[in-house]
N, CA, C and O atoms as CSV, one atom per row, in Angstrom:
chain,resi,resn,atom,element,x,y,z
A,1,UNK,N,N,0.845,-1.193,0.000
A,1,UNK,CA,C,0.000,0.000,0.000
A,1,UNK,C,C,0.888,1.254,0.000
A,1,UNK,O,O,1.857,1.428,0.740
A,2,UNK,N,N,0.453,2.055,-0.877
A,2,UNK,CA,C,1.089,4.023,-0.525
A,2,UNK,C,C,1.328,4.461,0.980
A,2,UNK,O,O,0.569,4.198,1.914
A,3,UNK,N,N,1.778,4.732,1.008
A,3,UNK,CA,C,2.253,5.881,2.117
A,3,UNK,C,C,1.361,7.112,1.971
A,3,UNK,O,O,1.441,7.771,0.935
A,4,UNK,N,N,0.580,7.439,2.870
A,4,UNK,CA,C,-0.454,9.010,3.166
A,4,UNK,C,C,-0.245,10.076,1.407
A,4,UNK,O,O,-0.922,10.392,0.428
A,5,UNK,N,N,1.361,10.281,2.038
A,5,UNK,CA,C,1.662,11.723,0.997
A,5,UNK,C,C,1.568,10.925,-0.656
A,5,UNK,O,O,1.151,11.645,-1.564
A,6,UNK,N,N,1.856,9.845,-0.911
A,6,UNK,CA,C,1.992,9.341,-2.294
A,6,UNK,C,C,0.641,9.067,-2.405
A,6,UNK,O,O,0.282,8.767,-3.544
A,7,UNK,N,N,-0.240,9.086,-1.517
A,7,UNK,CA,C,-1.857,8.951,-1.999
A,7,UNK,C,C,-2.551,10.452,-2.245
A,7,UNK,O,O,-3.451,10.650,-3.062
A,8,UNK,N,N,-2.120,11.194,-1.615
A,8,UNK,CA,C,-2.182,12.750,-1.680
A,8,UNK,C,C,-1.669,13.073,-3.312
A,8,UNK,O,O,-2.258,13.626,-4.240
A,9,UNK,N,N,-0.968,12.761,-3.259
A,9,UNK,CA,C,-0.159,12.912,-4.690
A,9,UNK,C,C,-0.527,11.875,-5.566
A,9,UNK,O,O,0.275,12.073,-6.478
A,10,UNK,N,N,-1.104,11.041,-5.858
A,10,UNK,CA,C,-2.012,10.376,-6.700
A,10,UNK,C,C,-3.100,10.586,-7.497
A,10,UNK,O,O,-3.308,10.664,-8.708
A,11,UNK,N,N,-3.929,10.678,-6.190
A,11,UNK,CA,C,-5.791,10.757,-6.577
A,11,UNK,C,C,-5.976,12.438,-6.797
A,11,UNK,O,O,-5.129,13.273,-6.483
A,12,UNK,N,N,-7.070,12.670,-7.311
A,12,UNK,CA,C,-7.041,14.434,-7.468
A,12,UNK,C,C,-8.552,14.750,-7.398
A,12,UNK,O,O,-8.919,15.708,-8.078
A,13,UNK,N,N,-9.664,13.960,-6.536
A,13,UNK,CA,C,-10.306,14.303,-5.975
A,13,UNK,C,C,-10.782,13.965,-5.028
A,13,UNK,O,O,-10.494,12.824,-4.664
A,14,UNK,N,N,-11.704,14.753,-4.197
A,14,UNK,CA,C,-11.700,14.583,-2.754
A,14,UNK,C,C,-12.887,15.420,-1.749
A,14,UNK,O,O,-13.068,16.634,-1.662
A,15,UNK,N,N,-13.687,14.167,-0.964
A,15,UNK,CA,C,-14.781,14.745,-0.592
A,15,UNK,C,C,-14.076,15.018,1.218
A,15,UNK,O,O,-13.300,14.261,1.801
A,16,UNK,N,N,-14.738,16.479,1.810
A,16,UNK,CA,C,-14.350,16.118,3.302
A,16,UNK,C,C,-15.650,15.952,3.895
A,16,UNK,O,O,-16.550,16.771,3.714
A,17,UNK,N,N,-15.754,15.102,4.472
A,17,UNK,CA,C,-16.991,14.830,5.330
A,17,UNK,C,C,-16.817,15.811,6.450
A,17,UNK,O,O,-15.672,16.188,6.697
A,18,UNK,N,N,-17.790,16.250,7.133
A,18,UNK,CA,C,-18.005,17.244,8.381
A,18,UNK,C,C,-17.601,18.228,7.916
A,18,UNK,O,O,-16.896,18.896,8.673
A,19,UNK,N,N,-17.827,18.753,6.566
A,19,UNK,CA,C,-17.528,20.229,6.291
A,19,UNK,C,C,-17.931,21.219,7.229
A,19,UNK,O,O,-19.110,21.292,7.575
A,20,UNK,N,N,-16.788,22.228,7.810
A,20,UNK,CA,C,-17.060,23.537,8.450
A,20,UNK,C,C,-16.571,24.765,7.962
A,20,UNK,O,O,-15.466,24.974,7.461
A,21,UNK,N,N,-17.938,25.944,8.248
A,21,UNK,CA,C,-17.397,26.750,7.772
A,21,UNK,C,C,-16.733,27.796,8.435
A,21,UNK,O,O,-16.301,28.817,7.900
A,22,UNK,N,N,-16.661,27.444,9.825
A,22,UNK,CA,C,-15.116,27.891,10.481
A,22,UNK,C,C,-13.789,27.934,9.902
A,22,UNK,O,O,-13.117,26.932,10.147
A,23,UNK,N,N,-13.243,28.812,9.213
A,23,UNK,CA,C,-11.667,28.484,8.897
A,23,UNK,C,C,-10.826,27.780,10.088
A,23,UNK,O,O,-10.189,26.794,9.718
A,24,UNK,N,N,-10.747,28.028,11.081
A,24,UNK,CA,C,-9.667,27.551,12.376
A,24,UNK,C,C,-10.218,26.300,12.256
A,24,UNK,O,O,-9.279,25.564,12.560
A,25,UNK,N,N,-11.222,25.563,11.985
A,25,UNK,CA,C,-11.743,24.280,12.117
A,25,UNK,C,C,-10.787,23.047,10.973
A,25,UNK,O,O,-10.427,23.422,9.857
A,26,UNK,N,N,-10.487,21.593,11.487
A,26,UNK,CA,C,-9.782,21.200,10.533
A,26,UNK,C,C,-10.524,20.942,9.505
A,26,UNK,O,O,-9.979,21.226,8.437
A,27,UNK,N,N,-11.822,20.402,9.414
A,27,UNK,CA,C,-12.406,20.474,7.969
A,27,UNK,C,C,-12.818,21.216,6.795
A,27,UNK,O,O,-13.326,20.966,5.702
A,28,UNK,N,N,-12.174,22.785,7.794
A,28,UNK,CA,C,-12.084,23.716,6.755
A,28,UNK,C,C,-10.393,24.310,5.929
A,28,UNK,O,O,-10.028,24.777,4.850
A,29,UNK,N,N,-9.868,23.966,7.078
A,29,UNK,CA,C,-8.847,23.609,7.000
A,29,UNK,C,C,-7.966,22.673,5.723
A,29,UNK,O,O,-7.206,23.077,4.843
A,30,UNK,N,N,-8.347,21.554,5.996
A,30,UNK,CA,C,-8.267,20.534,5.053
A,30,UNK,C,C,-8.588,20.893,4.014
A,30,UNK,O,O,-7.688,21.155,3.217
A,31,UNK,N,N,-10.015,21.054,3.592
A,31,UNK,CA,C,-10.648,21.762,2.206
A,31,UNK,C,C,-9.579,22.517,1.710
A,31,UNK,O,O,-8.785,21.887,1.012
A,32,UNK,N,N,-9.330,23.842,1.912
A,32,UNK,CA,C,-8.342,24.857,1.588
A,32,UNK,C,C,-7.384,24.015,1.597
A,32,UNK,O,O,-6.979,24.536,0.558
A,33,UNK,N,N,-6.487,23.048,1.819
A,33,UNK,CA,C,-5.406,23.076,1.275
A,33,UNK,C,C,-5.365,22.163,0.514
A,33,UNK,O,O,-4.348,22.064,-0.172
A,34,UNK,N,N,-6.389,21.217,0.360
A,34,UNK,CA,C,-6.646,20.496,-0.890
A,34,UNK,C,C,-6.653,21.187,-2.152
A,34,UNK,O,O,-5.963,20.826,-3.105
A,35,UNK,N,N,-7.548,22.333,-2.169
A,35,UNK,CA,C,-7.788,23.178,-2.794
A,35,UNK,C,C,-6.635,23.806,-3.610
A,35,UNK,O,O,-6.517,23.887,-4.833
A,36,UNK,N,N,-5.752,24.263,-2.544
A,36,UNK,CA,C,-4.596,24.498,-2.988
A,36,UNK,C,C,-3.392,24.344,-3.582
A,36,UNK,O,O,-2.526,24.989,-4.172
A,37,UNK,N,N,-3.771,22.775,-3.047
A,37,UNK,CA,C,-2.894,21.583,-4.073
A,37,UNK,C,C,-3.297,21.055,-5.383
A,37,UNK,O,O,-2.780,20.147,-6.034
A,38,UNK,N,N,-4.353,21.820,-5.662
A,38,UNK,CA,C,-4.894,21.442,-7.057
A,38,UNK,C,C,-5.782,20.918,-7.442
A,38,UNK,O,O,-6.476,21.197,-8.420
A,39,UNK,N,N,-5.885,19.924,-6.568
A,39,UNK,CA,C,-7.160,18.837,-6.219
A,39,UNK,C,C,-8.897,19.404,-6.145
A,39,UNK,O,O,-9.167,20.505,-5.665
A,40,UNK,N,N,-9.924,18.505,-6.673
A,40,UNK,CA,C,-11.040,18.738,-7.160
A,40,UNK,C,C,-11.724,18.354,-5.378
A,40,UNK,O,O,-11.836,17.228,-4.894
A,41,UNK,N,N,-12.031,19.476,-4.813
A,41,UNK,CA,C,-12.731,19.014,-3.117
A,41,UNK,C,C,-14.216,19.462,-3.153
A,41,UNK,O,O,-14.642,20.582,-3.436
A,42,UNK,N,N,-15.173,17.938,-2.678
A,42,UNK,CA,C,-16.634,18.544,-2.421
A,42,UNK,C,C,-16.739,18.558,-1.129
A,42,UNK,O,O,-16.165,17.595,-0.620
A,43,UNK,N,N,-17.343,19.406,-0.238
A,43,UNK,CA,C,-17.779,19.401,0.708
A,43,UNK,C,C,-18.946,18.657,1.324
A,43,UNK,O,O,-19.953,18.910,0.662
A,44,UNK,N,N,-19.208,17.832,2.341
A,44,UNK,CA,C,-19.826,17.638,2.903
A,44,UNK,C,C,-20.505,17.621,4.094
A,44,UNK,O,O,-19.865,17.265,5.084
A,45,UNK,N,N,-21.776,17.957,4.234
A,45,UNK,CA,C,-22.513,18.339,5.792
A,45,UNK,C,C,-23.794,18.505,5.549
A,45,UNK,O,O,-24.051,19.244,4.598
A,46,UNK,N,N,-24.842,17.951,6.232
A,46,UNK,CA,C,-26.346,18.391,6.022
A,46,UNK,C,C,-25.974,19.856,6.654
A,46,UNK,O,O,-26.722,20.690,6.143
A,47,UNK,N,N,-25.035,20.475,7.632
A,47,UNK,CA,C,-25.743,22.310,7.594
A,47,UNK,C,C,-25.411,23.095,6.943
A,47,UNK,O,O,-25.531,24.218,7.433
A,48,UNK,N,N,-24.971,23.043,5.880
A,48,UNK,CA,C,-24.545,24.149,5.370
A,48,UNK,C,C,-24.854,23.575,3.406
A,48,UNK,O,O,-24.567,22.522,2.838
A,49,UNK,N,N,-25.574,24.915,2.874
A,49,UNK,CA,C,-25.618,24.604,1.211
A,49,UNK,C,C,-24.358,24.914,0.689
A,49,UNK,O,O,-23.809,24.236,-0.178
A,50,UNK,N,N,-23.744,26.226,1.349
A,50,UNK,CA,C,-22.473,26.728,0.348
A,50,UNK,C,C,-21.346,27.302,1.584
A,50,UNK,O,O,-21.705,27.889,2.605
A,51,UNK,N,N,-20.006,26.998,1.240
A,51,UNK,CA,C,-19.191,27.976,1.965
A,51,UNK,C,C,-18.357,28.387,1.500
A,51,UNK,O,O,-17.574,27.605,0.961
A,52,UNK,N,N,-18.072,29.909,1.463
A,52,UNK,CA,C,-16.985,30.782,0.541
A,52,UNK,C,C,-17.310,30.028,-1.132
A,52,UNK,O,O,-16.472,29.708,-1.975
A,53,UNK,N,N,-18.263,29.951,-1.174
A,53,UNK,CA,C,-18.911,30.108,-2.715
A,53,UNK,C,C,-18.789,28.964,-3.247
A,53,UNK,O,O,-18.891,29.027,-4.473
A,54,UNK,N,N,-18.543,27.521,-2.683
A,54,UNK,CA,C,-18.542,26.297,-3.113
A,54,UNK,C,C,-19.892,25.862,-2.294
A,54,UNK,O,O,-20.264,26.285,-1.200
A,55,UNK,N,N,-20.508,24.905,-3.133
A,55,UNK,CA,C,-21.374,24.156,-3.316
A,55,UNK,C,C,-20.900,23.387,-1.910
A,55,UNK,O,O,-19.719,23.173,-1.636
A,56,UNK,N,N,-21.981,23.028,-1.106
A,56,UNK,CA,C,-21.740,21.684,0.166
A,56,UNK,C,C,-23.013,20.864,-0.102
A,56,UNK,O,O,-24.123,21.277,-0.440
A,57,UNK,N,N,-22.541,19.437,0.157
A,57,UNK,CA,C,-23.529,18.276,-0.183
A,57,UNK,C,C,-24.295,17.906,0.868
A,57,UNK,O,O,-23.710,17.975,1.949
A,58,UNK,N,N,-25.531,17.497,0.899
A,58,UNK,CA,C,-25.550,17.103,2.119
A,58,UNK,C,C,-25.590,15.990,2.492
A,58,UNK,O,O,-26.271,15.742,3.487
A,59,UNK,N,N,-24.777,14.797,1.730
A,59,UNK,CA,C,-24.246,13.353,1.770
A,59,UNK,C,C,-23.336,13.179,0.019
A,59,UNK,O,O,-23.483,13.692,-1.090
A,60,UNK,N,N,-22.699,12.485,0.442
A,60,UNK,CA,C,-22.115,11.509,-0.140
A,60,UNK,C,C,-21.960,11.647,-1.455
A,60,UNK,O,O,-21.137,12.033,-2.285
A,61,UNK,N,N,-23.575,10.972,-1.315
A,61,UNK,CA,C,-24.259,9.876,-2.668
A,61,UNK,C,C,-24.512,11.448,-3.228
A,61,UNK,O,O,-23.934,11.537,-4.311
A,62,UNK,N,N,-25.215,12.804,-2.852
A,62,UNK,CA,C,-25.481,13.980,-3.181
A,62,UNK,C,C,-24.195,14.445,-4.607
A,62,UNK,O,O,-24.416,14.819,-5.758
A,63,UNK,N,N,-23.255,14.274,-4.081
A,63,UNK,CA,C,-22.146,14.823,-4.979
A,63,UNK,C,C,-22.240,14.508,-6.621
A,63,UNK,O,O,-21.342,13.728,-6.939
A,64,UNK,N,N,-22.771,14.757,-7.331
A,64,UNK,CA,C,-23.074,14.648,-8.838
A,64,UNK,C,C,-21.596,13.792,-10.171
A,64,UNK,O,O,-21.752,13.244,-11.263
A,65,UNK,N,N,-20.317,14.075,-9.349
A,65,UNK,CA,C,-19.172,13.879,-9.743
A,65,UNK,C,C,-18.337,12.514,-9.128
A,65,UNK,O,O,-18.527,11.947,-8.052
A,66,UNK,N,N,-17.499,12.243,-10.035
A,66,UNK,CA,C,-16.514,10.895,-9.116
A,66,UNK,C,C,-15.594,11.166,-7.910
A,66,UNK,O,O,-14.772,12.070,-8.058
A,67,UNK,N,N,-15.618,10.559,-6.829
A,67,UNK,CA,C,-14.655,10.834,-5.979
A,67,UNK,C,C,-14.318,9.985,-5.616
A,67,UNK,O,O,-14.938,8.932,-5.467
A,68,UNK,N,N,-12.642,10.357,-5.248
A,68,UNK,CA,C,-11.816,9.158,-5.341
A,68,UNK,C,C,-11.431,8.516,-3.973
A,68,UNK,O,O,-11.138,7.344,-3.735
A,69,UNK,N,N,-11.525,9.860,-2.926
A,69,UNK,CA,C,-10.721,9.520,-1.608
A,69,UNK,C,C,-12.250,10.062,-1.139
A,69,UNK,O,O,-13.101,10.669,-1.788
A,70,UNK,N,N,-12.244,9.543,0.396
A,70,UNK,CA,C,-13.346,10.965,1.678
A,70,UNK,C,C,-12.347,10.405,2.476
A,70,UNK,O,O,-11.569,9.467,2.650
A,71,UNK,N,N,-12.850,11.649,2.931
A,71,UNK,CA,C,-12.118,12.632,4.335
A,71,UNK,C,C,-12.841,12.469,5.243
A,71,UNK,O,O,-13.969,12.957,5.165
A,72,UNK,N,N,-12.541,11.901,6.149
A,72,UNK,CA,C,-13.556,12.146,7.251
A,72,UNK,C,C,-12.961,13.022,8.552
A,72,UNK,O,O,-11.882,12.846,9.118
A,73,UNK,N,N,-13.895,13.927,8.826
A,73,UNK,CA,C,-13.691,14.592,9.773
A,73,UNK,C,C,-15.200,14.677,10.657
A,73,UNK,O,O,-15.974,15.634,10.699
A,74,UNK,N,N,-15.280,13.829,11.086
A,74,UNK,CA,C,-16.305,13.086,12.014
A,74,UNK,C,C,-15.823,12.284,12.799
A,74,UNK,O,O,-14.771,11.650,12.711
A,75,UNK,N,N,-17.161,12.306,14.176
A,75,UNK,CA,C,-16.787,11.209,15.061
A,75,UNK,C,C,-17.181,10.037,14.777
A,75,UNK,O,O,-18.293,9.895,14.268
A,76,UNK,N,N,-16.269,8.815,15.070
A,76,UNK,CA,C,-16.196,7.769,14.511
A,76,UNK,C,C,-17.784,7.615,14.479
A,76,UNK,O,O,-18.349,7.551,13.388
A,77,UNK,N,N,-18.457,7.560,15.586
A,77,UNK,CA,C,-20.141,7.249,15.857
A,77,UNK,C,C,-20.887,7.844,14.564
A,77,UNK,O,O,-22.015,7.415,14.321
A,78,UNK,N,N,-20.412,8.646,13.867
A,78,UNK,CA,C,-21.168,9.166,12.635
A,78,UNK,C,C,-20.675,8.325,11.633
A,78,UNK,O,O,-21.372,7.510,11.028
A,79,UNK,N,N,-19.071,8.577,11.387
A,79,UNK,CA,C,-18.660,7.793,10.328
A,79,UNK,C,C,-19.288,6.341,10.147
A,79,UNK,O,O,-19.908,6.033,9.128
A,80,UNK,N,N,-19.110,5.598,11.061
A,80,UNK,CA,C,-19.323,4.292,10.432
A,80,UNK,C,C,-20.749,4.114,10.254
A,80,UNK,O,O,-21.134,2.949,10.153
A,81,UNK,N,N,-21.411,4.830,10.208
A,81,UNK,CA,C,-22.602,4.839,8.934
A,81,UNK,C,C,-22.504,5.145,7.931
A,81,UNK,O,O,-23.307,4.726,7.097
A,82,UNK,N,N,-21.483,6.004,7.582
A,82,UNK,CA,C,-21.213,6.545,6.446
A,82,UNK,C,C,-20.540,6.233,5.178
A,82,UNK,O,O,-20.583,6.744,4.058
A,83,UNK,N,N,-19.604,4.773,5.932
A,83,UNK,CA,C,-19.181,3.676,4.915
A,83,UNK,C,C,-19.661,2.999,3.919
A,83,UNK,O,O,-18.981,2.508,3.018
A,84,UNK,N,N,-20.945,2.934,4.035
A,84,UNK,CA,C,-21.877,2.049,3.203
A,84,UNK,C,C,-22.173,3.660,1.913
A,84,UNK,O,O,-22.400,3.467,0.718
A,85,UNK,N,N,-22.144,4.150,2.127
A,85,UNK,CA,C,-22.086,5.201,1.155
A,85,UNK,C,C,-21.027,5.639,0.215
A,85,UNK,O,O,-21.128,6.047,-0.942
A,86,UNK,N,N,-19.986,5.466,0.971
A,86,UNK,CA,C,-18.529,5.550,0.300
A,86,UNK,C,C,-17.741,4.374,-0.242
A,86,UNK,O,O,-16.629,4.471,-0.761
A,87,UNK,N,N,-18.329,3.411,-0.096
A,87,UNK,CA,C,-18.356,2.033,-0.786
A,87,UNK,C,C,-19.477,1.952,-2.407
A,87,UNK,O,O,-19.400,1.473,-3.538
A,88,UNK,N,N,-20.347,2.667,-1.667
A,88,UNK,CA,C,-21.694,3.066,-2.988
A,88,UNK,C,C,-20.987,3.478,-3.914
A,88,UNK,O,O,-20.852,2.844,-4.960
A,89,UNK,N,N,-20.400,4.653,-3.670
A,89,UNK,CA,C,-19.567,5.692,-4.351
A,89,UNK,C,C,-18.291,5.807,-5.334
A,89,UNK,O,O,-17.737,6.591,-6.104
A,90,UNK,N,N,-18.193,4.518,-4.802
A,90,UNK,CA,C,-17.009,3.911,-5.456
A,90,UNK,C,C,-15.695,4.576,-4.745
A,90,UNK,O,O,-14.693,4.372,-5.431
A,91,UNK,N,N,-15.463,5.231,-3.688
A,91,UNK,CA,C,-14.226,5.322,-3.789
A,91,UNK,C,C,-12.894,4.925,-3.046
A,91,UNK,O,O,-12.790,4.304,-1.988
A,92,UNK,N,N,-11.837,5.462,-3.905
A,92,UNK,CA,C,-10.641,4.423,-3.559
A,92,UNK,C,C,-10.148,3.969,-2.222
A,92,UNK,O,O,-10.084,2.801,-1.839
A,93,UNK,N,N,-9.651,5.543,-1.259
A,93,UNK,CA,C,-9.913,5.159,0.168
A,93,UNK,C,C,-11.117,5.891,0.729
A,93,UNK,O,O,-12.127,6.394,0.236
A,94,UNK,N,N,-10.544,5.736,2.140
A,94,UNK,CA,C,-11.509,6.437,3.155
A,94,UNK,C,C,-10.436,7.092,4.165
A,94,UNK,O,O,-9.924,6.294,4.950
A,95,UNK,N,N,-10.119,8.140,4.231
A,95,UNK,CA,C,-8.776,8.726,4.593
A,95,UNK,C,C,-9.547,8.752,6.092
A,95,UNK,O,O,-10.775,8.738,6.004
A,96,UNK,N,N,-9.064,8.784,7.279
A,96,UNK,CA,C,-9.152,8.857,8.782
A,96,UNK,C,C,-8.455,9.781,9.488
A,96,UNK,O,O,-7.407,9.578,10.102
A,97,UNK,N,N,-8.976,10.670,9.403
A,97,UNK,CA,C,-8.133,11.902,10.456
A,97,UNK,C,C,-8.074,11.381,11.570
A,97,UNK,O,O,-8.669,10.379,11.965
A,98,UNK,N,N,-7.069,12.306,12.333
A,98,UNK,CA,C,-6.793,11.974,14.168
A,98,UNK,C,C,-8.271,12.099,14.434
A,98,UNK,O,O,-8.880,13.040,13.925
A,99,UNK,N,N,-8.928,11.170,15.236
A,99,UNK,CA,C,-10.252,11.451,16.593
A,99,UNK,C,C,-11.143,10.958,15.853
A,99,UNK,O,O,-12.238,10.809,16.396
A,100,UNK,N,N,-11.017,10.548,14.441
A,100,UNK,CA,C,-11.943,9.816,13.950
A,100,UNK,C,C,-11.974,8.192,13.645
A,100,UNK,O,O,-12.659,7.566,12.835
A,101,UNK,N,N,-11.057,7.774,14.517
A,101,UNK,CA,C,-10.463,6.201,13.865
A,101,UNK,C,C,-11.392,5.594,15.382
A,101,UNK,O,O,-11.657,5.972,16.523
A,102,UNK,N,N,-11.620,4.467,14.497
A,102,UNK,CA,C,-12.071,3.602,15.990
A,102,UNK,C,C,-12.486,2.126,15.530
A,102,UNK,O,O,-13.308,1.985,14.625
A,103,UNK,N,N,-11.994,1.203,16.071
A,103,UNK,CA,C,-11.438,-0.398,15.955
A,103,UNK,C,C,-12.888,-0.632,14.792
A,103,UNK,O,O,-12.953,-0.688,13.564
A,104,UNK,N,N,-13.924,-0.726,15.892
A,104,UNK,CA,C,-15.334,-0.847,15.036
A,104,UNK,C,C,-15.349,-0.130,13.486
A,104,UNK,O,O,-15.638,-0.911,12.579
A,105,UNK,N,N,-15.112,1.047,13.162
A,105,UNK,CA,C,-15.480,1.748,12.180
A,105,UNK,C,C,-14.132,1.028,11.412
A,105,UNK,O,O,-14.552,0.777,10.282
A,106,UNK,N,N,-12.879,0.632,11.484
A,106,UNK,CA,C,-11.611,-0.171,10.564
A,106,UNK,C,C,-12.556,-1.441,10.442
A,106,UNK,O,O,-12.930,-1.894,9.360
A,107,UNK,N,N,-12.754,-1.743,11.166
A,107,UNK,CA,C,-13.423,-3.464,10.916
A,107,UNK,C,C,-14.943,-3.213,9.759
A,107,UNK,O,O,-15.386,-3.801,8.773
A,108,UNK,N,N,-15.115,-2.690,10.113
A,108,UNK,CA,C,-16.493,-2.337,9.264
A,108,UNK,C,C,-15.998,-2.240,7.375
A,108,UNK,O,O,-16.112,-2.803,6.286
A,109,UNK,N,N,-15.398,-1.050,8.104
A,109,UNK,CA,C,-14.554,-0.489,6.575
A,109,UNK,C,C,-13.491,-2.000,5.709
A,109,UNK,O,O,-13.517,-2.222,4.499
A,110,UNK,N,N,-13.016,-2.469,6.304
A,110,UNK,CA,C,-12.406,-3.420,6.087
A,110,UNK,C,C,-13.234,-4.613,5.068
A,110,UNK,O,O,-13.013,-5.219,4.019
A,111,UNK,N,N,-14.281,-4.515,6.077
A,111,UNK,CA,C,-15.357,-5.535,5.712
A,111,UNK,C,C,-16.063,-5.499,5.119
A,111,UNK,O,O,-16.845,-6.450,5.126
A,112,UNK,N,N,-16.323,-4.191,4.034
A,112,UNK,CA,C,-16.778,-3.723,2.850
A,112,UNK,C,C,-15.764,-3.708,1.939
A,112,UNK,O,O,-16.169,-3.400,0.818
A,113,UNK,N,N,-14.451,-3.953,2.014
A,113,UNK,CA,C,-13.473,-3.840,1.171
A,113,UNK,C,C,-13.232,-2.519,1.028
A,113,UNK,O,O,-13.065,-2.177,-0.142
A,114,UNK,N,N,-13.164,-1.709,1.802
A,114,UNK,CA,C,-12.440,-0.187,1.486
A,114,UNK,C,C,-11.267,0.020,1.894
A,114,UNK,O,O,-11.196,-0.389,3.053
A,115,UNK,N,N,-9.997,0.577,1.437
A,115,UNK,CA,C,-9.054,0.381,1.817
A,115,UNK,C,C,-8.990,1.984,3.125
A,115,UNK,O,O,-9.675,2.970,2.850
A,116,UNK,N,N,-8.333,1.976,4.100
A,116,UNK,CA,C,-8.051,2.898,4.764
A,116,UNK,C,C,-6.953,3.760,5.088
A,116,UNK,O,O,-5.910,3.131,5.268
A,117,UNK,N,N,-6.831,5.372,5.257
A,117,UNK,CA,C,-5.855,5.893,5.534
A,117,UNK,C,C,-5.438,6.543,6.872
A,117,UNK,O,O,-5.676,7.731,6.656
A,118,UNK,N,N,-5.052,6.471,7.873
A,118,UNK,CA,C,-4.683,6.799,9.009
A,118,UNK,C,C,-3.752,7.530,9.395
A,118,UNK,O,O,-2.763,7.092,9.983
A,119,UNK,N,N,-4.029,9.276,8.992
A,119,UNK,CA,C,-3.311,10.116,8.825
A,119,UNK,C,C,-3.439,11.253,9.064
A,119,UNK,O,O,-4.495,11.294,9.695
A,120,UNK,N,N,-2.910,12.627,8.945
A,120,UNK,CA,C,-3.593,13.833,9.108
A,120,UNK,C,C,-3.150,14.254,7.848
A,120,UNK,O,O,-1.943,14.190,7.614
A,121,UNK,N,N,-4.413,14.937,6.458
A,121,UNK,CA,C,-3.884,15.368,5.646
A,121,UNK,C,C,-2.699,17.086,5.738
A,121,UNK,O,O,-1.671,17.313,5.101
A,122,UNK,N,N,-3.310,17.847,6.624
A,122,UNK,CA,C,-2.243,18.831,6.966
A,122,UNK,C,C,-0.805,18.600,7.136
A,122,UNK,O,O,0.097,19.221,6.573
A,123,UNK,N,N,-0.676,17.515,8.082
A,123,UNK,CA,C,0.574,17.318,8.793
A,123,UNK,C,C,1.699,16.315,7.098
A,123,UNK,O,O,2.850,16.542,6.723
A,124,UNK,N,N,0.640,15.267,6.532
A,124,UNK,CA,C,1.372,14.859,5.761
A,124,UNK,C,C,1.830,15.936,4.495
A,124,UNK,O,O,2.598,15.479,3.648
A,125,UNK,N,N,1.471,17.037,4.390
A,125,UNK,CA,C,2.055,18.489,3.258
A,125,UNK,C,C,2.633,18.829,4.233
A,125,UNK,O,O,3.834,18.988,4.016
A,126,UNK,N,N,2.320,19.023,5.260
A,126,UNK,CA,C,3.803,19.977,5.587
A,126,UNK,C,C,4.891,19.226,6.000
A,126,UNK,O,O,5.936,19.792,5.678
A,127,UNK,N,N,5.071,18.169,6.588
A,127,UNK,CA,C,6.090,17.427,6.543
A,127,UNK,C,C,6.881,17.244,5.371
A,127,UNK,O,O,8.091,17.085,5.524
A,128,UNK,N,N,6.222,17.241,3.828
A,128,UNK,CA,C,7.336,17.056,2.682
A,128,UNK,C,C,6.813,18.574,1.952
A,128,UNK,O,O,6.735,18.743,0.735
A,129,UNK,N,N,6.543,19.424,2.811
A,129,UNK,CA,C,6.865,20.728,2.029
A,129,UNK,C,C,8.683,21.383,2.359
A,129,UNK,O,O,9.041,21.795,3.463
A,130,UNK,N,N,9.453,21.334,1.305
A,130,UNK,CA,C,10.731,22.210,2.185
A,130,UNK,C,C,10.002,23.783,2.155
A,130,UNK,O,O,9.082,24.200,1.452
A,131,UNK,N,N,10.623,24.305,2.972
A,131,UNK,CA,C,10.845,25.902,3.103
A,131,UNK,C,C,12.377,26.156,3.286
A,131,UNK,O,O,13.264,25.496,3.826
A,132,UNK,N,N,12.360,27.244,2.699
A,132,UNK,CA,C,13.658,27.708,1.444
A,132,UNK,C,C,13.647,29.558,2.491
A,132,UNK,O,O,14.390,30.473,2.136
């Protein structure tokens, strides 16, 4: 299997689950620097329709386009309902931020055949960003 950053650098689109439209928040967070890296990001959250002028879904299956990775930035207790959707969806992983991993929700995921990532997308860019 890839390593976090070579999956980052692979796939080039990308849903975050628990979209917020807090900037200081990591799922807004995340968004923006997906964003920034080039990458095609839908948002997801039943509260919110739009933030800073992008479209937010309010599931999954909602997103009209292919996606390759989700993001989850949820508590595990949400996520692992949310597998059966992202298996629907076809996509490749199911990336796991810190506070969202939990034995039940890997076994689940596992057990749909989704492959998993156990990582922080922030921390894996800035770790192989140099600054000059």
């Amino acid at each position: 299997m890839m390593n976090p950053y070579e999956i980052l650098n692979k796939y080039n689109s990308y849903a975050v689950i628990g979209m917020n439209n807090d900037p200081d928040k990591y799922a807004h967070r995340i968004f923006k620097k997906l964003e920034e890296k080039g990458k095609t990001v839908y948002g997801v959250s039943p509260k919110y329709t739009e933030i800073d002028g992008h479209p937010i879904y309010s599931t999954l299956k909602d997103i009209p386009f292919d996606v390759e990775i989700a993001v989850f930035v949820v508590n595990p207790s949400i996520g692992i309902h949310l597998l059966e959707d992202v298996k629907q969806k076809g996509c490749t992983y199911v990336w796991l931020q810190p506070g969202t991993i939990h034995d039940e929700l890997l076994e689940k995921a596992h057990a749909l055949g989704l492959e998993t990532v156990e990582a922080c997308v922030l921390r894996e860019y800035n770790r192989h960003t140099k600054v000059i």
